[in-house]
LUMVEX-227594 format. One record per residue (C-alpha): residue number from 0; residue in one letter; x, y, z. Coordinates in Angstrom, 3 decimals, padded with zeros to 6 digits. Layout:
NUM	a	X	Y	Z
...
END
This chain:
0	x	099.492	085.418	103.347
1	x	097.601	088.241	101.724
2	x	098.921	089.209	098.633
3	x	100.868	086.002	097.937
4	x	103.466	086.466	100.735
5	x	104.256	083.591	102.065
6	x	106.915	083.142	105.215
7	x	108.895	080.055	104.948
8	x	112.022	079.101	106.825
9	x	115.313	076.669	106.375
10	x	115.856	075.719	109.941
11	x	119.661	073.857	110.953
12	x	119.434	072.747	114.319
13	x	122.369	071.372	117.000
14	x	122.584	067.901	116.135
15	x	124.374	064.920	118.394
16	x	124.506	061.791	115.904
17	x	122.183	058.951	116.239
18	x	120.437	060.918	120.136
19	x	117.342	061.490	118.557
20	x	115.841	062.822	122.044
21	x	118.308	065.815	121.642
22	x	118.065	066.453	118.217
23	x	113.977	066.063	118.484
24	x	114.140	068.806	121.474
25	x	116.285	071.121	119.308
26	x	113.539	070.769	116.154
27	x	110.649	071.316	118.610
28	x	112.419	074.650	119.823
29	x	113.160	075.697	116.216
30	x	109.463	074.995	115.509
31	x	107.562	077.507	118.340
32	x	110.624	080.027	117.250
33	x	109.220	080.047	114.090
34	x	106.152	080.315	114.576
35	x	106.118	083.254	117.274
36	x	108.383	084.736	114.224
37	x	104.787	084.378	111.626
38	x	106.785	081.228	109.449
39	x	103.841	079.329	107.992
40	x	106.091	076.948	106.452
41	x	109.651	075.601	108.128
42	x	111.791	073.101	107.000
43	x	114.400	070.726	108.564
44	x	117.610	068.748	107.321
45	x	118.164	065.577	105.560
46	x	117.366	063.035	108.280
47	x	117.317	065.908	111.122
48	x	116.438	063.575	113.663
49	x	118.770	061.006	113.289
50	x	121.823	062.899	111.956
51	x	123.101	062.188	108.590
52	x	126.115	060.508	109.569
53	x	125.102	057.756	111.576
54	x	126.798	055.102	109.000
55	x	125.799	051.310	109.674
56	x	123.646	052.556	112.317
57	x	120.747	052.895	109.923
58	x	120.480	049.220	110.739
59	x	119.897	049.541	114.126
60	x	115.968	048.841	114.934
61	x	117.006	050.768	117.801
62	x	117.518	054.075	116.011
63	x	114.504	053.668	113.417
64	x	112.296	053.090	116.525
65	x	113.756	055.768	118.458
66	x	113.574	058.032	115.190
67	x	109.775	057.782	115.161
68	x	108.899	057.489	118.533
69	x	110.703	061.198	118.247
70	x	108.494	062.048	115.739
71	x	105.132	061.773	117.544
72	x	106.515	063.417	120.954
73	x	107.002	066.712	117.501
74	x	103.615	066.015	116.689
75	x	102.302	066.854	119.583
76	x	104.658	069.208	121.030
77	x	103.799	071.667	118.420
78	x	099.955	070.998	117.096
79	x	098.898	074.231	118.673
80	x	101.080	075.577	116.433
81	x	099.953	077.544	112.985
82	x	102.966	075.617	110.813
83	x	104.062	073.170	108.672
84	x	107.303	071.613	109.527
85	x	109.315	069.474	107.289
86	x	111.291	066.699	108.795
87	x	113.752	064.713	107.539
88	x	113.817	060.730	108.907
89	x	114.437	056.985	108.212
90	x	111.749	055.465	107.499
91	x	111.106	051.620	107.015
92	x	108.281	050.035	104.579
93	x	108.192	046.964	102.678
94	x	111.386	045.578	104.044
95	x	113.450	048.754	102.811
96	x	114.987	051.654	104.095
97	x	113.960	055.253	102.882
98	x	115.298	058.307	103.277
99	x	112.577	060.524	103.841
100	x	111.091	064.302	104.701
101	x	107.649	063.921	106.927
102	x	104.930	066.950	106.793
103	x	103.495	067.449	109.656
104	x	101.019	070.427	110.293
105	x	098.538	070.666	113.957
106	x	099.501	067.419	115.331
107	x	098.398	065.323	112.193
108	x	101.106	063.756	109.294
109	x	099.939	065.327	106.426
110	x	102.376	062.463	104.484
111	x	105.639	061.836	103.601
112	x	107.841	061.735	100.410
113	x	111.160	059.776	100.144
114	x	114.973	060.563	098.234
115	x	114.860	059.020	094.681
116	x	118.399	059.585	093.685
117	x	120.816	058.072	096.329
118	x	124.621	058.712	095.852
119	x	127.199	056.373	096.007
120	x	130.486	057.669	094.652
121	x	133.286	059.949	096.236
122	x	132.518	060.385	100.096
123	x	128.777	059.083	099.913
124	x	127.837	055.682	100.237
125	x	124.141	055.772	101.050
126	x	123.414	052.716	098.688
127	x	124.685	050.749	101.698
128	x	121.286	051.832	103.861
129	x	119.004	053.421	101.655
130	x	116.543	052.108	098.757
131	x	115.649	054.512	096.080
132	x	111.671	055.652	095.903
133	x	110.820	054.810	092.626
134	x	107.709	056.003	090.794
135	x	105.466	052.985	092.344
136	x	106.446	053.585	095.774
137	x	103.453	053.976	097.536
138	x	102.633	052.766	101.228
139	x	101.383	053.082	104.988
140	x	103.874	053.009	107.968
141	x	102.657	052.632	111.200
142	x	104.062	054.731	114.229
143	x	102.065	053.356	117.084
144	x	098.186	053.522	117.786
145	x	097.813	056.824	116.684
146	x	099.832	057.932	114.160
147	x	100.782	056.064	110.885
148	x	102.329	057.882	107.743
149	x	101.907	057.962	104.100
150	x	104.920	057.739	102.093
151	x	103.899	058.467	098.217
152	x	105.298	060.973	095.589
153	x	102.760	063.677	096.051
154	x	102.194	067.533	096.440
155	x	101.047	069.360	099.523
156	x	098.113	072.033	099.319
157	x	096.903	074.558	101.578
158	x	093.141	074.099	101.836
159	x	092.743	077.783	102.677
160	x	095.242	078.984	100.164
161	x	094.621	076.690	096.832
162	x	097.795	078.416	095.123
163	x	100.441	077.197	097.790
164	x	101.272	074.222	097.092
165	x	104.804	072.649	097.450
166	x	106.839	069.755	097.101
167	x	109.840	067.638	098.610
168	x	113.126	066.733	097.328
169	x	115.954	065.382	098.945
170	x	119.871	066.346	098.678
171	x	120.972	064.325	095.731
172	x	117.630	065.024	093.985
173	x	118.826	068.650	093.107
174	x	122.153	067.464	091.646
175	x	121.030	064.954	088.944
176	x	120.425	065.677	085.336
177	x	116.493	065.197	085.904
178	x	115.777	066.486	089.153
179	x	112.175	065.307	090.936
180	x	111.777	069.346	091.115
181	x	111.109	069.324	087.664
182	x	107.767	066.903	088.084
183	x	106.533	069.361	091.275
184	x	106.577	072.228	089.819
185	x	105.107	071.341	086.530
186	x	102.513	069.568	088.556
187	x	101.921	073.000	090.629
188	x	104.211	073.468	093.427
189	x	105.347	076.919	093.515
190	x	108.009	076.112	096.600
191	x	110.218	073.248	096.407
192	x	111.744	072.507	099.559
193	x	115.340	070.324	099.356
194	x	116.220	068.054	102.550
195	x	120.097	068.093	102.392
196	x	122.987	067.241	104.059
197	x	125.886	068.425	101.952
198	x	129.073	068.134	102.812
199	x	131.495	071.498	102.248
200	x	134.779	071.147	100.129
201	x	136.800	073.962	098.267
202	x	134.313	075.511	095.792
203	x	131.240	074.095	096.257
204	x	129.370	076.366	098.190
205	x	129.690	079.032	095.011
206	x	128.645	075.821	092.703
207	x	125.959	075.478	094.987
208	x	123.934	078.989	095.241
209	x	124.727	079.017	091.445
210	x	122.760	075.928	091.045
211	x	119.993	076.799	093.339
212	x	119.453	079.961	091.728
213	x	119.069	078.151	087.909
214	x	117.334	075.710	089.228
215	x	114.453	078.540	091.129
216	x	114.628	080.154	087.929
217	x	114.400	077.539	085.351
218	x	111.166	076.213	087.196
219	x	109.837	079.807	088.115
220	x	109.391	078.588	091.752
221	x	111.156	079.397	095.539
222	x	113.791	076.860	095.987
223	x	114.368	076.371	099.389
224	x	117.688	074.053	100.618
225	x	117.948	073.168	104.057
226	x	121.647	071.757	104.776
227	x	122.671	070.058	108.224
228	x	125.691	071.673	110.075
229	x	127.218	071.457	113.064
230	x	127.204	068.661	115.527
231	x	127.444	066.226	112.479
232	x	129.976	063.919	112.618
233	x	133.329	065.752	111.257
234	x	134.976	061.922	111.242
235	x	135.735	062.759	107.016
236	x	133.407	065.561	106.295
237	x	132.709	068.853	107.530
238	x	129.338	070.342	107.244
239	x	128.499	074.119	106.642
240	x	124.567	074.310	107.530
241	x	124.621	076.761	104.220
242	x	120.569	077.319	103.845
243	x	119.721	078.899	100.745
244	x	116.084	080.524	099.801
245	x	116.021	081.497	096.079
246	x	113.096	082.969	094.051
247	x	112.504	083.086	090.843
248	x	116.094	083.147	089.624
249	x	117.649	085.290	092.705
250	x	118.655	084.960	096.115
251	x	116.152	085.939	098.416
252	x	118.545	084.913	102.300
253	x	121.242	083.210	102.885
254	x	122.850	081.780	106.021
255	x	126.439	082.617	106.673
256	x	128.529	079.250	106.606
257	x	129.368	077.058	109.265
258	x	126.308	078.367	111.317
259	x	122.931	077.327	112.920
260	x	119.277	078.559	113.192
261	x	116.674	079.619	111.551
262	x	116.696	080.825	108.150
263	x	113.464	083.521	106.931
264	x	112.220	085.093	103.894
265	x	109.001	086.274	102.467
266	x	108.653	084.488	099.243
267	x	105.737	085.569	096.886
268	x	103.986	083.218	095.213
269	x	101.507	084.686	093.329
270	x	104.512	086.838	091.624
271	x	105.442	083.011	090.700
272	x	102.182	081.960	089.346
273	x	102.262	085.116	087.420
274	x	105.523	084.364	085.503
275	x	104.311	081.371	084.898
276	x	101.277	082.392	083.226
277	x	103.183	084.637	081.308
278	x	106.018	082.457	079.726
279	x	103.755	080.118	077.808
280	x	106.024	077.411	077.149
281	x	106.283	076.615	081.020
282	x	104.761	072.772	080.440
283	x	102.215	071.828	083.472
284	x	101.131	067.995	084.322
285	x	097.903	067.317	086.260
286	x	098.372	063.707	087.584
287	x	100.105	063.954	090.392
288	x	097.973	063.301	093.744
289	x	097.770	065.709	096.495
290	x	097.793	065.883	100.495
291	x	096.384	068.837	101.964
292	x	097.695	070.648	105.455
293	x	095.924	073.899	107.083
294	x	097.078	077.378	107.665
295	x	094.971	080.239	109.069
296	x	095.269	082.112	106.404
297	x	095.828	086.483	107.953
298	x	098.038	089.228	106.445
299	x	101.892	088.148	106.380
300	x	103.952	090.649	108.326
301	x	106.714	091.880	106.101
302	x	110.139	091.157	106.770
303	x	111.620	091.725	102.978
304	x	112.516	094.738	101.496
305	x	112.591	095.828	097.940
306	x	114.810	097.932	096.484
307	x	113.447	101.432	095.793
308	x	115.088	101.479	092.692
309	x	114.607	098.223	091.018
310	x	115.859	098.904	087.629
311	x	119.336	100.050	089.232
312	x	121.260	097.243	090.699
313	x	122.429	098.498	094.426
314	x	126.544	096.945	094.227
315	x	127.989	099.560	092.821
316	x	130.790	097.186	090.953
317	x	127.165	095.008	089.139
318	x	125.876	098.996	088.868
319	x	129.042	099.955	086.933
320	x	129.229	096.970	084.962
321	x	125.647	097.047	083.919
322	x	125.596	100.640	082.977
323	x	128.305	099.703	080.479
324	x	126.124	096.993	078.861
325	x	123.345	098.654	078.439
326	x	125.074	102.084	076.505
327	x	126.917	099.196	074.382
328	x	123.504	097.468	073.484
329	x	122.264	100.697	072.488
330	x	124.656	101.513	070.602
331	x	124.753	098.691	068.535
332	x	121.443	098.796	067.983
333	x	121.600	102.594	066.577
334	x	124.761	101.048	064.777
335	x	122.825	098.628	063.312
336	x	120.358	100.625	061.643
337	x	122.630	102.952	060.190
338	x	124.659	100.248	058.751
339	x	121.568	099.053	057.357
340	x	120.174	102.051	055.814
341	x	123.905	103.320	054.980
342	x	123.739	106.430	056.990
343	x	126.447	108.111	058.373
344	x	124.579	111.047	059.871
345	x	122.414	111.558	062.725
346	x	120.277	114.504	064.138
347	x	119.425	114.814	067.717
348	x	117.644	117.373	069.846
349	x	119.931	118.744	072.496
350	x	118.404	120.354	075.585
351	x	121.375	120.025	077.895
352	x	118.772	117.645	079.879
353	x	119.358	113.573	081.392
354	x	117.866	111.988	078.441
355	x	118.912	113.723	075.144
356	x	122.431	113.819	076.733
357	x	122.022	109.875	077.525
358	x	121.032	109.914	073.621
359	x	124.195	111.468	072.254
360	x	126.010	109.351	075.057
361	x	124.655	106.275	072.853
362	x	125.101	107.803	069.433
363	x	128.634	109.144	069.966
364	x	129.357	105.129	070.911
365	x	127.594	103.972	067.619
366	x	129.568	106.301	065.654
367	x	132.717	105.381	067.218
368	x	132.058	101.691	066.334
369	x	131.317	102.017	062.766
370	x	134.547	104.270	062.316
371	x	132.494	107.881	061.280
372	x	133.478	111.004	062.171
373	x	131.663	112.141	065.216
374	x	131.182	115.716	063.221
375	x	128.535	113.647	061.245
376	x	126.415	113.785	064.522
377	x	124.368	117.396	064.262
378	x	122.876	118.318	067.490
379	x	120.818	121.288	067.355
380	x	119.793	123.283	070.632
381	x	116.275	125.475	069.741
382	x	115.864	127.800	072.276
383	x	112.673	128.676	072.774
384	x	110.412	130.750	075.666
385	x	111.242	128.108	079.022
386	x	114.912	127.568	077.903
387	x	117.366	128.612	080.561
388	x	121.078	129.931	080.415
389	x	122.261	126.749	082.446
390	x	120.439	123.852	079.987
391	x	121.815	126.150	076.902
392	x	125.049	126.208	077.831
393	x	125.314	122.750	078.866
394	x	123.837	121.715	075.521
395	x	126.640	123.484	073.829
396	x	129.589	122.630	076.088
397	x	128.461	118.834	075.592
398	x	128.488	119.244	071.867
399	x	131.858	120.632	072.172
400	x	133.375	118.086	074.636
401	x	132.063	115.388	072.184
402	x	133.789	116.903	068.919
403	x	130.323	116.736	067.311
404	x	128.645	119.159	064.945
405	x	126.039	121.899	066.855
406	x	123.715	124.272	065.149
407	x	121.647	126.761	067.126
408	x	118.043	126.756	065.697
409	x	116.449	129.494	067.850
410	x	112.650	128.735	066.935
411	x	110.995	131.939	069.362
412	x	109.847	133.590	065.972
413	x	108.831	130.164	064.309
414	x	106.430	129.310	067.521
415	x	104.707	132.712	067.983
416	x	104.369	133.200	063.825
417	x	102.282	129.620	064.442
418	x	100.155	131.274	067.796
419	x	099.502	133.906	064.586
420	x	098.449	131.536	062.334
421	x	096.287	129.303	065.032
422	x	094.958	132.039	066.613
423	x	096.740	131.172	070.156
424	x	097.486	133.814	072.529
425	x	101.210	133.689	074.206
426	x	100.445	135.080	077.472
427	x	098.115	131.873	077.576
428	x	100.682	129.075	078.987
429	x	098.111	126.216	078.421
430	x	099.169	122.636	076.861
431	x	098.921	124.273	073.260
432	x	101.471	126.663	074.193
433	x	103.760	123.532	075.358
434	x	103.167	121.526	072.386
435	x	103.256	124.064	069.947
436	x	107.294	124.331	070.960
437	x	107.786	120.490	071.423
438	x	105.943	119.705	067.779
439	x	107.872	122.981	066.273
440	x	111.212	121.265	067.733
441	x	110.772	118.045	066.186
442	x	109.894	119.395	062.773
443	x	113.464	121.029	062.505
444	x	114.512	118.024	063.480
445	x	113.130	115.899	060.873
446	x	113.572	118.499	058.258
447	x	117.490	118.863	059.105
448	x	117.691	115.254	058.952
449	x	116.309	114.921	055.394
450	x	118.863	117.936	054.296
451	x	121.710	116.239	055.597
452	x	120.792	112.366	054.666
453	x	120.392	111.659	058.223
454	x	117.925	109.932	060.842
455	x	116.339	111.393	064.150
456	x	117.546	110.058	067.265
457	x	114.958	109.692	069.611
458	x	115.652	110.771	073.075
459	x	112.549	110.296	075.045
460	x	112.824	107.552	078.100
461	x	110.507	104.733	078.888
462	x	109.150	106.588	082.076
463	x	107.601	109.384	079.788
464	x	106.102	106.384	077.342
465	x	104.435	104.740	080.871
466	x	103.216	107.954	082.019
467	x	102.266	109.569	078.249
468	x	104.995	112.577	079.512
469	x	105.855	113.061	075.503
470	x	103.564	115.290	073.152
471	x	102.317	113.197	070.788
472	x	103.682	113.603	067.347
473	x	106.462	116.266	068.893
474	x	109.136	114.815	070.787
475	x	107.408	111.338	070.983
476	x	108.343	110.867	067.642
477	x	112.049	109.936	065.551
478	x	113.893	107.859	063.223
479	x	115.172	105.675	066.073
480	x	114.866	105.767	069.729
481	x	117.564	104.263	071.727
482	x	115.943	105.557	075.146
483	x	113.038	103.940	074.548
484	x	113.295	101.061	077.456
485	x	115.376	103.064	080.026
486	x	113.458	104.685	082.674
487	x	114.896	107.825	084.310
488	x	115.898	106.668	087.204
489	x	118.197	104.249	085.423
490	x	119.124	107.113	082.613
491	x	120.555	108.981	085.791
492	x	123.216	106.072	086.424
493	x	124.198	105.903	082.873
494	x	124.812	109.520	082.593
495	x	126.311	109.034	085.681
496	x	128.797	106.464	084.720
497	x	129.576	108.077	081.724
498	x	130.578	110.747	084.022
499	x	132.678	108.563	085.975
500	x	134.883	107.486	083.025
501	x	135.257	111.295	081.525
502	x	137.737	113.943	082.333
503	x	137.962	117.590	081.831
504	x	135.493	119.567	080.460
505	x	133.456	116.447	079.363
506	x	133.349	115.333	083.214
507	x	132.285	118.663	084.446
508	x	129.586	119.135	082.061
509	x	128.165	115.944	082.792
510	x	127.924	116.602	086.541
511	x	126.293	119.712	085.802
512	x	123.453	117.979	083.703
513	x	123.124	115.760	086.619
514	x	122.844	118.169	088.820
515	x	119.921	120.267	086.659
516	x	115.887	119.609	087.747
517	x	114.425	117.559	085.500
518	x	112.316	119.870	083.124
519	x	110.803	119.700	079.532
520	x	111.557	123.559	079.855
521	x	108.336	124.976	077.845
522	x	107.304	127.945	080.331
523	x	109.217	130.596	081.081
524	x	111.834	130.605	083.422
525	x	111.505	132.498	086.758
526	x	112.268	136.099	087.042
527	x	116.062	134.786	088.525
528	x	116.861	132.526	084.943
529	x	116.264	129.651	086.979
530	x	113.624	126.682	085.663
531	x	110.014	127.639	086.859
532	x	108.549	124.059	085.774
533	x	109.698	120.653	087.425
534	x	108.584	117.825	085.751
535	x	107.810	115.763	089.134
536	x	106.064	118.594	091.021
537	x	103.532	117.825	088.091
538	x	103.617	114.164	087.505
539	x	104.780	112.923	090.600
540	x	108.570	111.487	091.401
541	x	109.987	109.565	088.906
542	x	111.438	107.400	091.607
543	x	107.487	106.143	092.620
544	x	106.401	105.828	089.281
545	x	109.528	103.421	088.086
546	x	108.943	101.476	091.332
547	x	104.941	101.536	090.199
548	x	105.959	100.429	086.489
549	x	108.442	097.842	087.745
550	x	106.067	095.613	089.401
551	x	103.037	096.653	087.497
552	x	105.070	095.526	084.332
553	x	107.351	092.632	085.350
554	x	105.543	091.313	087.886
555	x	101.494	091.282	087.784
556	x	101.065	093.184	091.035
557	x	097.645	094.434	091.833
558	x	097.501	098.029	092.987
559	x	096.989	097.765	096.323
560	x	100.076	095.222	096.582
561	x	102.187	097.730	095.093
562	x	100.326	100.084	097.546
563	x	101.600	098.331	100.392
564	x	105.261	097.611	099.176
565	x	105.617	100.821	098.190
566	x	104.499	102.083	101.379
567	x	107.454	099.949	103.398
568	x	109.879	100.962	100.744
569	x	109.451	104.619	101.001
570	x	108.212	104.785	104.755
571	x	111.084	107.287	105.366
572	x	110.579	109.222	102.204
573	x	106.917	109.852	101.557
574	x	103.545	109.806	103.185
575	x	100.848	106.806	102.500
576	x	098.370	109.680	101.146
577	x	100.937	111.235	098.658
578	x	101.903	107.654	097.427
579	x	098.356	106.745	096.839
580	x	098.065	110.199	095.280
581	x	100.778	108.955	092.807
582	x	100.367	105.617	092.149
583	x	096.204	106.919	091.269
584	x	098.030	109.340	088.650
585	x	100.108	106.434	087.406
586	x	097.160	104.107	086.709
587	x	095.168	107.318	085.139
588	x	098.086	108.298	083.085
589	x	099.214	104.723	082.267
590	x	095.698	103.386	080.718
591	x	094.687	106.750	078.746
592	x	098.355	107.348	077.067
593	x	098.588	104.215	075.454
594	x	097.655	105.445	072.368
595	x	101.125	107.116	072.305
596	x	102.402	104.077	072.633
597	x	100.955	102.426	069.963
598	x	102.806	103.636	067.511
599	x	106.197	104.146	069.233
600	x	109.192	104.403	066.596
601	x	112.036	101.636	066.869
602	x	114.322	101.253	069.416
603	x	116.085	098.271	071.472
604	x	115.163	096.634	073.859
605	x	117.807	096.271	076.975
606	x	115.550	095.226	080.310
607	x	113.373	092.665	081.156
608	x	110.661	096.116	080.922
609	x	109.596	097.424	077.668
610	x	106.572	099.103	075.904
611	x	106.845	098.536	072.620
612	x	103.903	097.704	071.021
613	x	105.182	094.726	068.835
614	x	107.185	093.559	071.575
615	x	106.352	093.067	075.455
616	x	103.277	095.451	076.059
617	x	100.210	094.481	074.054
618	x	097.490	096.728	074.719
619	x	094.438	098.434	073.245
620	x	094.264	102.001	073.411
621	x	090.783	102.001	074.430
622	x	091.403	100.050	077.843
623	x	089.743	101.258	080.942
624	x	091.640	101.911	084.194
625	x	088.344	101.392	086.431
626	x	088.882	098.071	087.790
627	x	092.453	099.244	089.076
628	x	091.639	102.350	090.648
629	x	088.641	100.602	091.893
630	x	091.008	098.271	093.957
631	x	092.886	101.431	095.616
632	x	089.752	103.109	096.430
633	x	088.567	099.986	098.393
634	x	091.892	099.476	100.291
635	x	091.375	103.380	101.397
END
């Protein structure tokens, strides 16, 4: 429960209509299975202990009695349990039947809360048994001498855990216009747990996820649904047990249809709380009442993984698919400003590296659409004292491939005139030795530009921005910069897939490029040509720091949560010391480069991750890091 993981489960147990005996035995077994597997939270079908399809046997005293006696042999067959269970009943008060899910949590009803929307068209007909619970319903129900339940529209809170709260809907309730999940989460439930029993025809299992996924997203809350399956009566409907748990917009498990058991996920619910914080026209009510249950509250053991690379979708079909949105929305958003300013020229830096060949990738698209000539795109290689054969050539073979303009700007003489004039020495390979080519670089740019009417492209990525990896006023700065919200491990894939959908020479230069250690190529080159500085044996791997950023960023995580998902994502690929070496540098880097990022040129936005500073990322360049690297130090 540490860190705002949270395991809940959708449980579907065997089911024999209207024996409640059997179908109590099978919940009770479903119960100590989750809770040997760590679920603090499960939750049972739309009147599990009954079945759903009894019919006119809702009418039986029989059954009701039967249905609760049931429900205290749970009770106490599981209060030295560490749980909450969710149980879906008939329950009788006032003279009316409800359809109702009953929290129970170490042998004590925590309370109940009853269906509000009850369906009676097509193969439903549950007006026949069941009253609606409308606003005012609000009563006791006796069991027997020692338990009686509380049936009221409420929330349930963890008294250990303030922040978990969650509420109960039922079937029907997700399907209507204005869904009771609305009301619980406004009023602070995170989770929303749905009782169903929904029947399967052609289709709606796809309308279904689709639904539950809007509906977790909409409401920036876990959406757990519960469905009954087999052992239901099949008499005119057939029942799938299809147990969904989405977060936040995205499936976090699924059961296979037409199955049973026990359905887990880690859901996080302090990543919840954090969207909601952030999206600040997420409306919250205070009025509703709330019953509270008890958890011991220890670290949750981690059964979900996260992607390593979380800005690059894993299917390679959504992969492919995405990569060819994102080079179209930056493209028209480098076509839009030249169409603005009338510009039919463009100037770009080209190293025969990942990101200034992802930057021609995106101009030779803009171009295309507006109907120029390609030879109006000038890219200009500088050589310089770290420039290999293999970047130069690939710079120039690119150029060529593409049909665009290329000048060679060799800028050796420029540089070491300027060590004259500063008084630097060039055996000295310090950071004004680096800078000195990067700054030199950029003024040819700019200068070229204003010959030929054009603008700079900008080429640098957003993992440089994050990490300051740019020298300021050098190649941090340009007329435009359409790389300005892809990280490297995403520009990667999109030179990758612009690989993929080349030929010929075009193709093969592209896979060289790929192929080339990433370098900014300012130090000489080893005695063998080859490149003597790597960019991650200085700053780390790319592949931690976009992992670092993503959840930093997107989600609100505190260092020593991404500490520990990092550490399960890259168990097999690095050691807990080097990535708390890394993430360190990442918080260092991240708080004193911001000043860079203050005044960051234009460029679109195409991810839910961005730095600009008059769009996502509003922060002062004077902000201390202490209070985050304090955290890692104390989890050391």
């Amino acid at each position: 429960m540490n860190n705002g993981f949270i395991k809940i489960a959708c449980a579907t147990p065997d089911v024999k209509v209207a024996d409640c005996c059997y179908n109590a035995d099978k919940i009770i077994e479903q119960i100590e299975e989750a809770n040997i597997k760590e679920v603090k939270i499960i939750c049972f079908p739309e009147l599990a202990i009954t079945g759903y399809t009894c019919g006119d046997l809702f009418l039986q005293e029989v059954l009701l009695d039967a249905a609760k006696k049931e429900l205290v042999r749970i009770i106490k067959k599981t209060k030295d349990t560490d749980i909450v269970s969710i149980i879906g009943m008939p329950l009788m008060a006032n003279g009316k039947l409800y359809n109702c899910g009953v929290v129970i949590n170490k042998g004590k009803i925590i309370g109940a809360a009853a269906k509000k929307n009850i369906p009676n068209y097509s193969e439903f007909y549950e007006m026949r048994h069941f009253t609606e619970a409308g606003e005012e319903l609000c009563c006791d129900i006796n069991l027997d001498n020692e338990f009686s339940i509380h049936l009221e529209n409420v929330l349930f809170t963890c008294k250990e855990l303030p922040e978990l709260v969650f509420g109960i809907e039922i079937c029907e309730d997700m399907w209507v216009t204005e869904s009771p999940s609305q009301k619980l989460a406004k009023s602070g439930a995170v989770i929303i747990f749905n009782l169903s029993a929904s029947d399967e025809v052609i289709g709606k299992a796809e309308y279904r996820r689709t639904l539950i996924k809007a509906r977790s997203g909409s409401l920036a809350c876990t959406y757990a649904y519960v469905d009954c399956g087999i052992g239901e009566s099949t008499q005119d409907m057939v029942f799938a047990g299809h147990n969904i748990i989405a977060e936040n917009g995205g499936i976090l498990a699924e059961s296979e249809h037409f199955s049973k058991g026990i359905l887990i996920s880690d859901t996080d619910i302090k990543k919840l709380m954090y969207e909601r914080r952030r999206m600040n026209t997420y409306d919250t009510y205070t009025n509703m009442k709330k019953e509270y249950f008890s958890l011991n509250v220890k670290e949750t053991r981690l059964d979900r993984r996260f992607s390593a690379f979380p800005f690059v979708p894993s299917d390679k079909k959504t992969l492919f698919d995405r990569c060819e949105e994102i080079i179209t929305m930056q493209a028209v958003g480098l076509m839009t400003r030249l169409r603005h300013i009338g510009c039919k020229s463009a100037v770009l830096g080209l190293s025969g590296g990942l990101d200034s060949t992802l930057a021609l990738i995106v101009t030779v698209h803009a171009f295309d659409m507006l109907g120029i000539s390609r030879e109006g795109i000038l890219a200009i290689t500088m050589p310089c004292f770290g420039t290999t054969d293999r970047t130069y050539n690939n710079a120039c073979l690119l150029a060529k491939a593409y049909g665009v303009s290329l000048e060679e700007i060799n800028i050796c003489s420029s540089v070491t005139s300027h060590f004259s004039d500063i008084g630097q020495s060039a055996d000295v390979h310090d950071v004004t030795y680096e800078n000195s080519q990067a700054r030199e670089r950029t003024q040819v740019l700019m200068d070229k530009a204003n010959q030929i009417g054009g603008i700079v492209i900008g080429t640098g990525d957003l993992s440089e921005l994050a990490l300051g990896w740019a020298t300021y006023n050098g190649d941090h700065m340009s007329m435009y910069a359409v790389n300005a919200s892809i990280p490297k491990t995403l520009v990667r894939w999109l030179v990758n897939y612009e690989a993929e959908i080349s030929e010929g020479d075009l193709k093969k230069v592209f896979l060289d490029i790929l192929d080339t250690p990433v370098s900014p190529e300012l130090i000489p080159p080893k005695k063998d040509g080859t490149i003597s500085q790597k960019t991650e044996d200085l700053v780390g791997p790319y592949e931690l720091h976009d992992f670092f950023m993503y959840y930093m960023l997107r989600f609100g995580y505190s260092p020593l949560k991404i500490y520990r998902i990092a550490c399960l994502t890259f168990e097999d690929t690095y050691d807990k010391k080097v990535i708390m070496k890394w993430l360190k540098v990442f918080y260092k880097r991240f708080f004193s480069q911001q000043f860079k990022r203050s005044c960051l040129p234009d460029g679109p936005k195409v991810g839910t991750v961005t730095l600009s500073p008059r769009g996502d990322w509003h922060m002062p360049s004077d902000a201390c890091a202490n209070i985050w690297l304090k955290e890692l130090d104390s989890g050391n």
